[in-house]
C-alpha positions in Angstrom: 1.0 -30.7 -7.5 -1.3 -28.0 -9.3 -4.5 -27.9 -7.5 -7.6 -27.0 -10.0 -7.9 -23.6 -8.6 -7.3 -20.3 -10.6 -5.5 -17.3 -9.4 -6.0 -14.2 -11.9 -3.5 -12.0 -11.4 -3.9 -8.5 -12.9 -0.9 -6.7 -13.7 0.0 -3.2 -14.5 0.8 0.3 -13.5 -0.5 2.0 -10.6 -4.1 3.7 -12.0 -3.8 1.6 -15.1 -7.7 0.3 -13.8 -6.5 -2.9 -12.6 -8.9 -3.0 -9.5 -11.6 -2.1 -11.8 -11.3 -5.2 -13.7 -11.1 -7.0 -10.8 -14.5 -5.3 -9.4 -16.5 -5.9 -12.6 -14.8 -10.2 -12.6 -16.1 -9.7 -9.1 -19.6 -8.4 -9.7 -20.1 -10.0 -13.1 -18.4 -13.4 -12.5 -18.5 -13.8 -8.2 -14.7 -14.2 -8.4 -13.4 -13.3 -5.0 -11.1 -9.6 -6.0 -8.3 -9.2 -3.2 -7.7 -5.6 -3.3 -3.8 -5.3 -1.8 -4.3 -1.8 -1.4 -6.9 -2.5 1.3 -4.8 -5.5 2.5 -2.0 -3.0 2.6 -3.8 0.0 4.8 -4.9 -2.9 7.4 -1.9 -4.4 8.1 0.6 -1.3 8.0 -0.6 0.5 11.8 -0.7 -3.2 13.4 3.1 -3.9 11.6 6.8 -3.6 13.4 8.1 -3.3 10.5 9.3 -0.7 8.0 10.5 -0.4 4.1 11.3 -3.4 2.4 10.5 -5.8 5.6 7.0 -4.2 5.4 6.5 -4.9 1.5 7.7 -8.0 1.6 5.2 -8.7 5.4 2.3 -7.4 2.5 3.2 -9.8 -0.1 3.1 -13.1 2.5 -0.1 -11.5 3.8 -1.7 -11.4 0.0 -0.6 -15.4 -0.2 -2.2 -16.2 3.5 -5.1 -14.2 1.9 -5.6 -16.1 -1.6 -4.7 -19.2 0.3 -7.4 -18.7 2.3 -10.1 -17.8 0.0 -9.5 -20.5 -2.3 -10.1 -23.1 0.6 -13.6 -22.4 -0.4 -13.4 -20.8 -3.8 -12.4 -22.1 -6.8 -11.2 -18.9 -8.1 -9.6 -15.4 -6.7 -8.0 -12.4 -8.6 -6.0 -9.5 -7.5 -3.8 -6.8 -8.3 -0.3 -6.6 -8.5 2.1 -3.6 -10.2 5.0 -6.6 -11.1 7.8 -4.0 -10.1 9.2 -5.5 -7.0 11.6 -8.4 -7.4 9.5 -10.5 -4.9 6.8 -10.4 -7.0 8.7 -12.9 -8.8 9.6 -15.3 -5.6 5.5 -15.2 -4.7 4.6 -15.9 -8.6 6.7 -18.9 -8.5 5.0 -20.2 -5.1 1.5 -19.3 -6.5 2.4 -21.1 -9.9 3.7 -24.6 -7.7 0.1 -24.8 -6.3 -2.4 -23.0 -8.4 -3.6 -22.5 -12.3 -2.2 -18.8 -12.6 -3.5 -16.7 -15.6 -1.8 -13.3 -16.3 -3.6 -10.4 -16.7 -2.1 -7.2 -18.2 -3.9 -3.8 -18.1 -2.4 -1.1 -19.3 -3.1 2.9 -19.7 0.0 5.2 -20.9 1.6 6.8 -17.8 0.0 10.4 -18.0 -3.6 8.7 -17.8 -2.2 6.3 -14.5 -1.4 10.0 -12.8 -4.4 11.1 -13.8 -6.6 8.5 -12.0 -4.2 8.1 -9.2 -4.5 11.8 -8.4 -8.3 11.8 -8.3 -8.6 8.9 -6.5 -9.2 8.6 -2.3 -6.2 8.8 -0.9 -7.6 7.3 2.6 -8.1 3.9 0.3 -5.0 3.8 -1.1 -1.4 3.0 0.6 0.0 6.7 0.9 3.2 7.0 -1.5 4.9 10.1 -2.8 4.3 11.0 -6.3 8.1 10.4 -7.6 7.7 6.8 -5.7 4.4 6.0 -7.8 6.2 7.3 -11.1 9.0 4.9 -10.5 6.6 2.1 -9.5 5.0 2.6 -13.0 8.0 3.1 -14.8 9.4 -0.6 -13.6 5.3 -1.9 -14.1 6.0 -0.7 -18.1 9.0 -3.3 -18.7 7.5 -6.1 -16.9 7.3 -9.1 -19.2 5.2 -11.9 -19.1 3.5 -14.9 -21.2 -0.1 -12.5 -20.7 -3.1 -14.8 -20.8 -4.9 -11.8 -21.3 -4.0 -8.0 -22.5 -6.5 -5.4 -21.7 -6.2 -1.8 -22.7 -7.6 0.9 -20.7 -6.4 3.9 -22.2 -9.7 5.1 -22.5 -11.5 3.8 -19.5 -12.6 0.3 -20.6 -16.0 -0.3 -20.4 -17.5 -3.3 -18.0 -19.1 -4.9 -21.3 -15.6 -5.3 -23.2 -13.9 -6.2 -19.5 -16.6 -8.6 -19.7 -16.2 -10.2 -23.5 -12.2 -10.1 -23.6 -12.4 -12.0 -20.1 -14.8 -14.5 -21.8 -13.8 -15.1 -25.0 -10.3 -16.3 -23.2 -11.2 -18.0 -20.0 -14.9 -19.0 -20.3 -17.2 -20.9 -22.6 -20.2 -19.9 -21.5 -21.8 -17.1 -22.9 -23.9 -14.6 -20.3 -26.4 -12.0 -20.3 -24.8 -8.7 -20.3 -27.5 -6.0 -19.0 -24.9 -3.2 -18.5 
């Protein structure tokens, strides 16, 4: 049974700007934004495990996490590259419990390095440079029915983050003072 809760799941390439959509959804809309990233860097020292037993530890953690927040929300989005096969397994689960919308956001590759190099490194899960390159490369041929498709080639402004996310998942029309 599909509960009436919405899990907005934002998909793309590492530095494609996927966490800032999901700040502005926060800050514009109060929909809780689980950033895995941070998820990631909490768990990782208090983990016994290592490579693929420690991705797929982060991606049951992510489901406790939006399992908890929708106890008392009716919405949660967060970020997710698509790349790993068990993606798939933890889409399915979400999709037997929850409305799921699919979010794409998507920058060419050159820009992704770009942001991922100037970004804190401290708030980000440490991975080599040919790791994220293959991360992104899988992220481009990921394939889904998108609810959504957002463009950030050219760093997307909050105000069309804002309209886009509207026109498709909201009736309402609010007050943009951006």
């Amino acid at each position: 049974m599909i509960s009436n809760k919405t899990v907005f799941i934002l998909i793309g390439p590492k530095g494609s700007g996927k966490s800032h959509v999901g700040t502005v959804l926060k800050k514009y809309f109060g929909i809780p934004f689980l950033n895995v990233d941070q998820l990631g860097l909490e768990n990782i020292p208090k983990s016994k495990l290592l490579g693929e037993d420690l991705i797929i530890e982060g991606f049951h953690l992510e489901e406790a996490k939006i399992a908890e927040i929708l106890q008392t929300e009716d919405s949660v989005a967060f970020e997710a590259t698509g790349s790993h096969a068990y993606f798939y397994v933890v889409l399915d689960r979400l999709r037997s419990s929850y409305a799921i919308k699919l979010i794409r956001v998507s920058a060419p590759l050159d820009k992704c390095r770009e942001r991922m190099a100037s970004r804190d490194p401290t708030k980000n899960i440490p991975v080599s440079s040919k790791l994220i390159q293959s991360i992104n490369e899988r992220a481009l041929m990921v394939r889904l029915p998108w609810d959504l498709e957002l463009d950030n080639s050219v760093d997307i402004s909050e105000r069309a983050i804002l309209e886009a996310f509207q026109s498709k998942f909201y009736s309402f029309k609010i007050q943009f003072s951006i």
